[in-house]
C-alpha positions as CSV (number, residue, x, y, z in Angstrom):
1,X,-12.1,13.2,3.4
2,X,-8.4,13.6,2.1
3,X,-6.0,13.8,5.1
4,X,-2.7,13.0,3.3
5,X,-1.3,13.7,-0.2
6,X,1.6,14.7,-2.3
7,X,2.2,17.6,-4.1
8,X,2.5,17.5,-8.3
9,X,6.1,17.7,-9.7
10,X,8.7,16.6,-7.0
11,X,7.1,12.6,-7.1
12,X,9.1,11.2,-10.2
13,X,10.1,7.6,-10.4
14,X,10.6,6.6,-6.7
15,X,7.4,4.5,-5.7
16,X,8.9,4.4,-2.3
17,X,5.9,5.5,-0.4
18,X,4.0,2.6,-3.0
19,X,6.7,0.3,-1.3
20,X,6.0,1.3,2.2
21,X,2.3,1.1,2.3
22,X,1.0,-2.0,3.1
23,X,-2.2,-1.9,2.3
24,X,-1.5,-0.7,-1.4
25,X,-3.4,2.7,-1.0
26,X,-1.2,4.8,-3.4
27,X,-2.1,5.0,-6.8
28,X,0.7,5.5,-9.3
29,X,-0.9,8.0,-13.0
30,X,1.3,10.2,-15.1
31,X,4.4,9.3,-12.7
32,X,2.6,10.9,-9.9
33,X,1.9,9.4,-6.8
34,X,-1.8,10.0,-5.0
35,X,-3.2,8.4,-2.0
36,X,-6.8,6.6,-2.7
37,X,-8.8,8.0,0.0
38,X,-11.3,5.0,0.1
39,X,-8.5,2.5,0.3
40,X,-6.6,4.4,2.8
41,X,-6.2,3.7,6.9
42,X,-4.3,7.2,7.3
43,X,-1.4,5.4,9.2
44,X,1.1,8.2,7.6
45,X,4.2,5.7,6.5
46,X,4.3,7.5,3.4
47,X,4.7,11.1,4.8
48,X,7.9,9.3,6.6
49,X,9.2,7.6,3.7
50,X,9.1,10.0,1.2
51,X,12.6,11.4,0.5
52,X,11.5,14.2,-1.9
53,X,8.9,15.9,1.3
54,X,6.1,15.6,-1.5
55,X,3.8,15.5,1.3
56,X,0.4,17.8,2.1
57,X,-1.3,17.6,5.4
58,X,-4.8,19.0,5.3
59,X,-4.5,21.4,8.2
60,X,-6.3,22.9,11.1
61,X,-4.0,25.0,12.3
62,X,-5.6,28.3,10.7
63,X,-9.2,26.9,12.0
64,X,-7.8,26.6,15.4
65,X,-6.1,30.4,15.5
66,X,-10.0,31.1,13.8
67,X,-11.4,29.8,16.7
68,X,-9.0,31.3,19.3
69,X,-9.3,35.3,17.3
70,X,-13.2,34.9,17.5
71,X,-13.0,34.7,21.0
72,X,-14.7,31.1,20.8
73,X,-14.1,29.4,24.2
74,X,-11.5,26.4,23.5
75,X,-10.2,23.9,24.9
76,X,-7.5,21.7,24.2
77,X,-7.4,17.6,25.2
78,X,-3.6,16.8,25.3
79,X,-2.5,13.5,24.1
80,X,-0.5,11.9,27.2
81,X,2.5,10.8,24.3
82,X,3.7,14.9,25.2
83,X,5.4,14.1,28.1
84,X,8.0,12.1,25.6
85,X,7.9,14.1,23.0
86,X,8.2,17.5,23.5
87,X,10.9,19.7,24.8
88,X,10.7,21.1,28.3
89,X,11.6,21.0,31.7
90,X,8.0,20.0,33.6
91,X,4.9,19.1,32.5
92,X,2.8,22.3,33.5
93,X,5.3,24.6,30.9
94,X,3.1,23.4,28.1
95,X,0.0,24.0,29.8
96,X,1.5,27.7,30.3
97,X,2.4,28.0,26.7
98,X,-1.1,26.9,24.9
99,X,-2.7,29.1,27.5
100,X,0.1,32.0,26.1
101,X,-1.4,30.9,23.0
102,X,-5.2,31.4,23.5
103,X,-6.8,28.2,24.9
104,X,-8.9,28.5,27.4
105,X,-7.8,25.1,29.5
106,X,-5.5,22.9,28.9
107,X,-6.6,19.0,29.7
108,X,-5.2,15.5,28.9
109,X,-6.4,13.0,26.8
110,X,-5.6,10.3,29.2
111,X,-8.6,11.7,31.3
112,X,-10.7,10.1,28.7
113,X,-8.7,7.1,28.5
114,X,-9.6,6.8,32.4
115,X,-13.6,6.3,31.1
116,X,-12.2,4.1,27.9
117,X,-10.2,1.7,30.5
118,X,-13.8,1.4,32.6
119,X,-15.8,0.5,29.3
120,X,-12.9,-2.3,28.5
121,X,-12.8,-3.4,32.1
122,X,-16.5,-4.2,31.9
123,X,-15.9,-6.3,28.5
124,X,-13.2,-8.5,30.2
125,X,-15.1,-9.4,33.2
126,X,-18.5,-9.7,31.3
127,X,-15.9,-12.4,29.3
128,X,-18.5,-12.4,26.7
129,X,-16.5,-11.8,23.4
130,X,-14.3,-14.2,22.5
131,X,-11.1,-12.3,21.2
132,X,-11.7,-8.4,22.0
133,X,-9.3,-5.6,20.1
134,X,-9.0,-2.3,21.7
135,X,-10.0,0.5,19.6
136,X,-7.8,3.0,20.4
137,X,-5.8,3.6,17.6
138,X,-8.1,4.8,13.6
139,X,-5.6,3.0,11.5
140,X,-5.8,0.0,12.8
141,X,-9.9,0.1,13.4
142,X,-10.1,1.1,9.6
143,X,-7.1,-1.4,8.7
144,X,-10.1,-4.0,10.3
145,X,-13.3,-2.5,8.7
146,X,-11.6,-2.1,5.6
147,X,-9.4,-5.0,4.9
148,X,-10.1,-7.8,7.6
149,X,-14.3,-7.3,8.2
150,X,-14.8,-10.4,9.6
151,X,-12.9,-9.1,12.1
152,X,-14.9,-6.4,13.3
153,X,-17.3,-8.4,15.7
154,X,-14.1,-8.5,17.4
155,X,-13.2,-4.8,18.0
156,X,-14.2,-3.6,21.4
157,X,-17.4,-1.2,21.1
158,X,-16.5,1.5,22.4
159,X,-15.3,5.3,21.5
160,X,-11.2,6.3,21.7
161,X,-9.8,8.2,24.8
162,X,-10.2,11.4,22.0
163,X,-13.2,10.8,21.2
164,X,-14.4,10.1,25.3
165,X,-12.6,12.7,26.1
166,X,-14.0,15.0,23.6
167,X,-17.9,14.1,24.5
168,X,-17.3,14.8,28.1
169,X,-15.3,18.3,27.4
170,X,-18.6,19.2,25.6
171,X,-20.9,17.5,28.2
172,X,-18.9,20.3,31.2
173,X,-18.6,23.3,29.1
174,X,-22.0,22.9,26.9
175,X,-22.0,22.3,22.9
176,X,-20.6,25.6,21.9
177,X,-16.8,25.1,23.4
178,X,-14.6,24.2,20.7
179,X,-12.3,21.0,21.5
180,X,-9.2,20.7,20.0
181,X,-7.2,17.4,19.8
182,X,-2.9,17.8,20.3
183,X,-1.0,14.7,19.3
184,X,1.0,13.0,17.1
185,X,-1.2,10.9,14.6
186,X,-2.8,12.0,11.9
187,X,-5.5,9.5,11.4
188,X,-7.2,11.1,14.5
189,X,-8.2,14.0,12.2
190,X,-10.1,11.6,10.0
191,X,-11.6,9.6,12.7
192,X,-12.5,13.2,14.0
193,X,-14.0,14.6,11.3
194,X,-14.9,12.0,8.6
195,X,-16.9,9.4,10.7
196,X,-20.2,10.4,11.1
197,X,-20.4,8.0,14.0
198,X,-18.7,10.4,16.1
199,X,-18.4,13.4,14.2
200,X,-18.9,16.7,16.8
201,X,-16.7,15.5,19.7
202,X,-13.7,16.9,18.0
203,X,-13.5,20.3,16.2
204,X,-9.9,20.5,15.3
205,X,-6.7,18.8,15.4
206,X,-3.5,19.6,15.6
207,X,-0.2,17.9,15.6
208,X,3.2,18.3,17.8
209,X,4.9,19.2,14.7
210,X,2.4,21.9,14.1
211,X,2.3,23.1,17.4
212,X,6.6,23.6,17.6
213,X,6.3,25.5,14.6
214,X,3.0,27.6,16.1
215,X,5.0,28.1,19.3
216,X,8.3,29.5,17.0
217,X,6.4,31.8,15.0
218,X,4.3,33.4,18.1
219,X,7.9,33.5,19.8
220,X,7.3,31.3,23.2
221,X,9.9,29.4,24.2
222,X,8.4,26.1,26.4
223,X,11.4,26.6,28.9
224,X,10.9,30.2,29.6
225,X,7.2,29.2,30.7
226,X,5.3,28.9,34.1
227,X,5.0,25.7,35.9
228,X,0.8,25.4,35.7
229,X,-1.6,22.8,36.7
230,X,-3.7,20.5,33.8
231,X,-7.3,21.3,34.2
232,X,-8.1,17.7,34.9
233,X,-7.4,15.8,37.5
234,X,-4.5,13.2,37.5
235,X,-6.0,10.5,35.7
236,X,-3.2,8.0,36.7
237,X,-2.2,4.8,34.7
238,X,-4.3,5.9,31.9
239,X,-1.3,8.4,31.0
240,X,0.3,5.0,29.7
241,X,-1.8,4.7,27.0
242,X,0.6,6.1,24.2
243,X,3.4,3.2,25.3
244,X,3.1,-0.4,23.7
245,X,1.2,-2.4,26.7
246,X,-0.1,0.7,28.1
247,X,-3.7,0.1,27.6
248,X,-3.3,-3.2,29.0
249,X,-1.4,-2.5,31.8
250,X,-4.4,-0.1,32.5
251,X,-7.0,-2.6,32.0
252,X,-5.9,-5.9,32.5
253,X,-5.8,-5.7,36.5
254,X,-4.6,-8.7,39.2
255,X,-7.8,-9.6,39.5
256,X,-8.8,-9.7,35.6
257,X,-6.0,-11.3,34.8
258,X,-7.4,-15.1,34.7
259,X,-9.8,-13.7,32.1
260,X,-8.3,-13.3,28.6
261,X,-4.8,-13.7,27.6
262,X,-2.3,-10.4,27.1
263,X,-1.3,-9.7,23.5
264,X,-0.1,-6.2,22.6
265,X,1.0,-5.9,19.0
266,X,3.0,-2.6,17.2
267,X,3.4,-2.3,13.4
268,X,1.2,-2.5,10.5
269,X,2.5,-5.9,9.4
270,X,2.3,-7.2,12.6
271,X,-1.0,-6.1,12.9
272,X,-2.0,-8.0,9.6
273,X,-0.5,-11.2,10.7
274,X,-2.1,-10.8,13.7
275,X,-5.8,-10.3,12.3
276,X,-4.8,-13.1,9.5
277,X,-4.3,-15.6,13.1
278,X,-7.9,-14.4,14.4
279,X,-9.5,-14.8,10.7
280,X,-8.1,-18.3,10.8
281,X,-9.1,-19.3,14.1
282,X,-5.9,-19.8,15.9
283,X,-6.2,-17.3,18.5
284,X,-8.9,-17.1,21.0
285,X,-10.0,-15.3,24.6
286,X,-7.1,-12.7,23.5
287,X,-7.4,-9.1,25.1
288,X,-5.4,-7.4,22.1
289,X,-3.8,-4.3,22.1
290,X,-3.2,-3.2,18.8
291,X,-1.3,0.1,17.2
292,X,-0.3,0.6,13.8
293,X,2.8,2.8,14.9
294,X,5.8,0.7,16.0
295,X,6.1,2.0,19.9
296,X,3.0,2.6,20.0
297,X,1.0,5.8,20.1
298,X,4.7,7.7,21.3
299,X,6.3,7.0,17.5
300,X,3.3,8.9,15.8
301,X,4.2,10.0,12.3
302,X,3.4,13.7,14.1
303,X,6.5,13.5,16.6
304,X,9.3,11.4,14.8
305,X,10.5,14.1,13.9
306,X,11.8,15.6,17.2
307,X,12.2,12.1,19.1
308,X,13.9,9.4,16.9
309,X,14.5,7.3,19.8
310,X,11.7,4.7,21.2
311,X,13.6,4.0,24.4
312,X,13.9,7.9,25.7
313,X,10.3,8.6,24.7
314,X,8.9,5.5,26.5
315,X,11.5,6.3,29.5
316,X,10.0,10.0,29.8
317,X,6.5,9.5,29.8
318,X,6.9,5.8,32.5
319,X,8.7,8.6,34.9
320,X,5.5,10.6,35.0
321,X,2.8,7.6,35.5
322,X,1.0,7.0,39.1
323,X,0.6,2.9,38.3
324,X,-2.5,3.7,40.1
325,X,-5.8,3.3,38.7
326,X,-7.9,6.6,38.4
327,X,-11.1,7.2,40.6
328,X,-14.3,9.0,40.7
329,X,-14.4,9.2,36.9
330,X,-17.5,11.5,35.8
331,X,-20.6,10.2,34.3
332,X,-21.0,9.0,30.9
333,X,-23.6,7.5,29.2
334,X,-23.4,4.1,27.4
335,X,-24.2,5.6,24.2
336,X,-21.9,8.4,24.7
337,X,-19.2,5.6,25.1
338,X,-20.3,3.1,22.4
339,X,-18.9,3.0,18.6
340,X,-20.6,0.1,16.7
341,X,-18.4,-1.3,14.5
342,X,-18.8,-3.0,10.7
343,X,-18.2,-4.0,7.0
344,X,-16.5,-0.8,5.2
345,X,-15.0,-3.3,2.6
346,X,-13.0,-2.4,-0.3
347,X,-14.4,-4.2,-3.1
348,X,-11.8,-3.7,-6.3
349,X,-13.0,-5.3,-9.9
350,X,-10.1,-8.4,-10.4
351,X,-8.9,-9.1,-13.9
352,X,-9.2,-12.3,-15.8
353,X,-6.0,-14.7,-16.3
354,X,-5.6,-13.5,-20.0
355,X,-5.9,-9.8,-18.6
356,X,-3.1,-10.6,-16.4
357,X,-1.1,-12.1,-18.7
358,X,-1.2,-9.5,-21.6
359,X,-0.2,-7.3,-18.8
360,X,2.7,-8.8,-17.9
361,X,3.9,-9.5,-22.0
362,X,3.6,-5.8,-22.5
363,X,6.5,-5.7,-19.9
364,X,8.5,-8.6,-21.7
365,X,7.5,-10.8,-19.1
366,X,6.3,-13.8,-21.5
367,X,7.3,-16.9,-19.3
368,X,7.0,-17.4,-15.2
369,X,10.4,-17.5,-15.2
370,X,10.4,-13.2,-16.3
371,X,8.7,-12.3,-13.4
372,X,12.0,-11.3,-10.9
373,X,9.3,-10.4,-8.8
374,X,11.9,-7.9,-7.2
375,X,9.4,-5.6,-5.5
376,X,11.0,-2.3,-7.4
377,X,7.9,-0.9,-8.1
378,X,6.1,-1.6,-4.5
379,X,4.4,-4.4,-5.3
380,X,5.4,-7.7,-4.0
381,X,4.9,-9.5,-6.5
382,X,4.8,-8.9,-10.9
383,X,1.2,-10.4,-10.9
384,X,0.1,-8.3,-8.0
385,X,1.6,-5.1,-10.0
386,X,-0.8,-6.1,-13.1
387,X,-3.5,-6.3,-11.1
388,X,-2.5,-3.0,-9.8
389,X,-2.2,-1.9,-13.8
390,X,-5.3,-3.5,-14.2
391,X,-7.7,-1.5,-11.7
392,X,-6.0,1.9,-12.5
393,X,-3.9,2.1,-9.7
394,X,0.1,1.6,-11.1
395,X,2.0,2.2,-14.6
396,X,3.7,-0.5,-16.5
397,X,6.6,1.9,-16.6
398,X,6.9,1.0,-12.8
399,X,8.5,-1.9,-13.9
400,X,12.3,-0.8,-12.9
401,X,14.1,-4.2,-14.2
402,X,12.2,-3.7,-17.8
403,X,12.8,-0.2,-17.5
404,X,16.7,-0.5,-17.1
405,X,16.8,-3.5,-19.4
406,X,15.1,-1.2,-21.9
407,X,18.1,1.9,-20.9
408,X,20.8,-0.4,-20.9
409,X,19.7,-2.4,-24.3
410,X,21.8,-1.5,-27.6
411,X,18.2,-1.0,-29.2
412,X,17.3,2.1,-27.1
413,X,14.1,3.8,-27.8
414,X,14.4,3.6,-31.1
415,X,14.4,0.7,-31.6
416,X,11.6,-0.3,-29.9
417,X,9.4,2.4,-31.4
418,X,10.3,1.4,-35.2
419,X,8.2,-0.7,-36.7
420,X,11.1,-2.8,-38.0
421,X,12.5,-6.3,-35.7
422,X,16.0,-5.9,-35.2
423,X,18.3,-8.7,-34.2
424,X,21.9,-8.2,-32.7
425,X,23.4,-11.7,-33.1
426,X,27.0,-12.6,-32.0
427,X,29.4,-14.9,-34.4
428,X,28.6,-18.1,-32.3
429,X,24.6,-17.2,-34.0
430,X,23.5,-16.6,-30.7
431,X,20.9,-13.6,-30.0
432,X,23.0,-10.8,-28.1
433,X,19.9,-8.2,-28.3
434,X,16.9,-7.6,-29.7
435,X,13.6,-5.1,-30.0
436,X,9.7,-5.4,-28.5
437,X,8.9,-6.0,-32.8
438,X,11.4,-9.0,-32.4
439,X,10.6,-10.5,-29.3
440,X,7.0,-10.8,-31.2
441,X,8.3,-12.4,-33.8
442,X,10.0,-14.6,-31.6
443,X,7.1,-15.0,-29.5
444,X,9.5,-15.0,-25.8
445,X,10.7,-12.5,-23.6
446,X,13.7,-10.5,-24.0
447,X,15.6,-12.3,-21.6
448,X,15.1,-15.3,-22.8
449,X,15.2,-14.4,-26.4
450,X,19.2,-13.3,-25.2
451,X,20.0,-17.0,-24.2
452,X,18.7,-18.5,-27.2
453,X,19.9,-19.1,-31.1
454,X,18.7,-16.8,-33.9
455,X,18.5,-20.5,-35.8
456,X,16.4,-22.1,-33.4
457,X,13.1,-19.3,-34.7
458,X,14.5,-18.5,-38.5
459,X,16.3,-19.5,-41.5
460,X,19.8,-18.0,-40.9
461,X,21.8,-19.2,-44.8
462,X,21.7,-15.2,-45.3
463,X,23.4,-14.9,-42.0
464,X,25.9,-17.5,-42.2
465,X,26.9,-16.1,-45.8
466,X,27.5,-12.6,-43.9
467,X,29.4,-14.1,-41.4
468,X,31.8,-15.7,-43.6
469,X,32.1,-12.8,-46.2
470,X,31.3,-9.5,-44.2
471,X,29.3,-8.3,-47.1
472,X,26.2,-7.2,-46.5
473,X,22.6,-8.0,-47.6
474,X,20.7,-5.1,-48.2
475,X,16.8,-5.3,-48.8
476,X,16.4,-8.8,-49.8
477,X,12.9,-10.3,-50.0
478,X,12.3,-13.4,-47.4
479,X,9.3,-15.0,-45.9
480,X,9.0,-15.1,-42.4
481,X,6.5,-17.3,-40.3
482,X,6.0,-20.2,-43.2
483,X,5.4,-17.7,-46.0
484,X,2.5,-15.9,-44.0
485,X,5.1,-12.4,-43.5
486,X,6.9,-11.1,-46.5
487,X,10.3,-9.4,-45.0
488,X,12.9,-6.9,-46.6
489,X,16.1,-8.5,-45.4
490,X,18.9,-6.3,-44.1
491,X,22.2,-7.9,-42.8
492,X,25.0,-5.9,-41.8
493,X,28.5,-6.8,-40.1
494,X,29.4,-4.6,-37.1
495,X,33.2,-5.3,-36.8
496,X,34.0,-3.5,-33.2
497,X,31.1,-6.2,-32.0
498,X,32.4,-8.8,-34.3
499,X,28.5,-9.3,-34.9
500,X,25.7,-8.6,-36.9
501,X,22.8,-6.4,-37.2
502,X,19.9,-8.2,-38.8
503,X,16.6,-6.1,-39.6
504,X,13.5,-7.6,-41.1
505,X,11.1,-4.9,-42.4
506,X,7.7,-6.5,-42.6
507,X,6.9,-5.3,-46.4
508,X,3.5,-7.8,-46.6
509,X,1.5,-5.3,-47.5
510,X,3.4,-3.2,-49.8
511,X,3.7,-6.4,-51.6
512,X,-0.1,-7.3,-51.6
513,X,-0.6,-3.4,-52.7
514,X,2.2,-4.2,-55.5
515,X,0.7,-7.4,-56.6
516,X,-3.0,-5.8,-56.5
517,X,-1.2,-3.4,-59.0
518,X,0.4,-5.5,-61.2
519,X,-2.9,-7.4,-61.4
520,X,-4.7,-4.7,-62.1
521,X,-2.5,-3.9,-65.1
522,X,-2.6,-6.9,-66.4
523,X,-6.5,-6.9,-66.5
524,X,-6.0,-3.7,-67.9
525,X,-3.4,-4.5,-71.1
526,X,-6.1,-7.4,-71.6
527,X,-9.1,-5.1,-71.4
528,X,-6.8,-2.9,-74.2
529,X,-6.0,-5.6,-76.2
530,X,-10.0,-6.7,-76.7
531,X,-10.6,-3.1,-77.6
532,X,-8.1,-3.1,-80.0
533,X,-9.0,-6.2,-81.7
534,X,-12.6,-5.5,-81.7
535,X,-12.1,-2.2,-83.5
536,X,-9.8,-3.8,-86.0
537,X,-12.7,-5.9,-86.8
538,X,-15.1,-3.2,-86.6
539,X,-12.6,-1.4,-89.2
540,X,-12.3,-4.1,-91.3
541,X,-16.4,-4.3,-91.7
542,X,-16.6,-0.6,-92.3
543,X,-14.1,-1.2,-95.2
544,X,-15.4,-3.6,-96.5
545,X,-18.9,-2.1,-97.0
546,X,-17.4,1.1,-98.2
547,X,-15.9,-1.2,-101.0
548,X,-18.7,-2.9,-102.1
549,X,-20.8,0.8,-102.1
550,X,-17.9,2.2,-104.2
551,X,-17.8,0.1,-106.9
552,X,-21.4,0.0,-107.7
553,X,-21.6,3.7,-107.5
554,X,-18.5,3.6,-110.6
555,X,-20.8,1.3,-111.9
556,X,-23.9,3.4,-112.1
557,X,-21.6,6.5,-112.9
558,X,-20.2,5.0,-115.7
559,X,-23.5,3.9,-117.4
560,X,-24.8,6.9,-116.6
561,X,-22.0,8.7,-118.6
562,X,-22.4,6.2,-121.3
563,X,-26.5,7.0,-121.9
564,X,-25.4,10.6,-122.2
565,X,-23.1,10.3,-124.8
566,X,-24.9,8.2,-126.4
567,X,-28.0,10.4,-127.1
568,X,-25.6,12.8,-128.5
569,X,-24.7,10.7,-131.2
């Protein structure tokens, strides 16, 4: 299912979101960024990043107020990360307020982490697994499925506090209460609704910013509330989930603590380095608490925007933790705990080394040394963005250092549309500037083909002339690349440079046309010429016989004349 986007129009030219996402799940077409849904782990570093607010959330909040007007009975599991995040004066204001709002119980999260922490407290002692990963957080489980596979065998099997918590809401108020999920991640709503695995424990989600903005618009101000109870009881440590260590220091115990070794790890590069250590081997009986936001659960991309400060948030919610472990935690089946883990690889079609290659020349990139790899464009690397060009996913006009070299060059657009190749060359010879139809000629990159020598790749006697004289050549015919390219030669001095403009219109096949003529009109006057001659000759015959026919008809005449007059006499 899509969870994040951007909106059409206000994404131009930016690629900061392409940048920021680690896991290259932003494809770049028309200039407009969209998020691959398959290749996405919902971790919402775009939706921070991007400086244009180009971002769509696919919302609940109208299924939620559908629920609530249809009298559906609702409740709402609280993720513990409020106490830091939200606005008010004690804890049982915001249970007040969502009650204001419609819910029929208010409950928190952590109760469900209280029956998460008992399913990972069995793991450690049963010390069966050799590296175990709590699976708490949906970016960082699909981050593993996705990317890192091998992996998964090491990912705890069991369900997220929301997803425990959800189960057991269902399992006290039967299957037709509706359970809403309140937090600040957004990746909960996919792991809520688009895994089939657990799909029904959830019904809607909603986040804090959503819920500020809900609270304005019905006109209830958190302060001005009652001081009421949570429906749950106090589930303890568990409320320290949302803080980085809090799911250790919830599960990792005095008397576990010989078991596995303590690693908690924030941030989605840090997460990557750290499954990268267990793909290689180097880590091992690890207990490893892992969160894709930096802080933890508490710095969701969902509460940010009201709480910029790690230190406060962490501060608020320690002061309201019982560092007690919870007790008499309801019953729960092991399969309404359990969450098998697998394979959900990405598997993307790679291109060849020539594909690579002709990718990177139609960027001017010719030679190792023209790829800056400068990371513009979001990519780390120039190779990596023509693989990305390659499998649909980036432009070559991402390519900002081309882009500007192609802005700031004399030849403009123009140039490098026209079919001509057009040198700029300085009075020391050498190559100040030059088009794409150039650099092909010259068969290198434009910035190398500005360090080199027009004489090092042509005959330059035309050039030197114009140097000397400042009179130009205009449409001279040359041959260029040993006699293979016939060229119309224009040279012209541009004094405020002191340099020239050299053009080479490639006339080859207006000459083959021209000499396919001329040929053809030469078979042709020959053709003529044999019909002339061979009528002369035919005229000649004809004249001949008429001749001969002529004077024996006088002949005849005359002797016929003759006998007449004859018998007269």
């Amino acid at each position: 299912m899509q969870v994040i986007d951007f909106k059409d129009a206000r994404c131009r030219h930016c690629y900061k979101c392409v940048r920021h996402c680690a896991v290259k799940a932003i494809s770049v077409r028309d200039e407009q960024a969209r998020i691959m849904v398959d290749h996405c782990i919902n971790c919402g570093r775009c939706l921070e990043v991007c400086p244009q607010n180009a971002k769509t959330f696919a919302s609940d909040l109208d299924h939620v107020k559908s629920y609530l007007e249809q009298g559906y009975k609702t409740v709402i599991s609280i993720a513990p990360s409020y106490a830091g995040v939200l606005d008010f004066e004690r804890p049982g204001q915001i249970v007040d307020a969502l009650q204001r709002l419609g819910f029929y119980e208010v409950r928190e999260t952590a109760e469900g982490a209280a029956l998460v922490t008992h399913e990972y407290k069995k793991l450690v002692r049963a010390g069966e697994m050799s590296n175990i990963i709590t699976t708490c957080c949906p970016s960082v489980n699909d981050l593993i499925e996705k990317y890192y596979p091998d992996c998964a065998k090491l990912m705890a099997p069991v369900v997220s506090p929301m997803i425990a918590h959800g189960r057991y809401i269902k399992k006290m108020y039967g299957p037709d209460v509706k359970v809403v999920f309140l937090g600040p991640c957004i990746a909960k709503k996919q792991e809520a609704i688009g895994d089939e695995r657990v799909r029904g424990a959830i019904d809607a989600i909603l986040t804090f910013e959503e819920l500020a903005l809900w609270l304005k618009d019905a006109g209830i101000d958190l302060h001005a509330c009652e001081d009421k109870p949570m429906g749950n009881p106090d589930p303890k440590i568990n409320r320290l989930y949302p803080v980085s260590g809090g799911v250790i220091q919830s599960v990792i115990t005095e008397e576990d603590a010989d078991g596995y070794h303590k690693v908690f790890v924030d941030g989605l590069e840090n997460c990557m380095e750290m499954l990268e250590c267990l793909r290689n081997g180097e880590l091992d009986h690890c207990f490893i608490e892992a969160n894709v936001c930096e802080g933890g659960c508490a710095k969701g991309p969902a509460s940010a925007h009201w709480n910029t400060s790690y230190v406060k948030t962490k501060v608020k919610i320690e002061n309201v933790v019982s560092y007690k472990a919870a007790r008499d935690l309801p019953e729960m089946s092991a399969d309404e705990m359990h969450k098998k883990f697998g394979d959900h690889s990405i598997s993307d079609i790679r291109p060849s080394e020539e594909q690579i290659r002709r990718i990177l020349r139609s960027t001017g990139k010719y030679t190792p040394e023209d790829e800056l790899n400068c990371g513009a464009c979001g990519y780390s690397t120039c190779r990596e963005k023509a693989v990305a060009v390659f499998q649909g996913k980036a432009e070559l006009s991402m390519c900002m250092p081309y882009a500007l070299a192609q802005a700031e060059s004399m030849s403009n657009v123009v140039m490098d549309v026209t079919p001509n190749m057009i040198f700029v060359v300085g009075n020391d010879m050498k190559i100040l500037d030059c088009n794409i139809k150039a650099q092909e000629l010259l068969r290198v990159g434009h910035e190398e083909a500005v360090q080199r020598y027009i004489f090092e790749f042509i005959e330059t006697e035309d050039i030197e002339t114009v140097l000397l004289t400042r009179e130009p050549v205009l449409r001279k015919k040359i041959k260029l690349e040993k006699g293979t390219v016939i060229a119309e030669e224009t040279i012209v001095y541009i004094e405020k440079l002191d340099a020239l403009l050299v053009m080479f219109r490639d006339v080859t096949r207006e000459e083959k046309i021209k000499e396919q003529h001329y040929n053809l009109k030469v078979e042709t006057v020959e053709m003529a010429q044999k019909v002339i001659e061979k009528q002369m000759m035919v005229a000649q015959e004809i004249a001949g016989l008429l001749g001969e026919t002529t004077a024996e008809t006088k002949v005849t005449l005359t002797k016929l004349r003759d006998s007449i007059l004859n018998e007269e006499d």
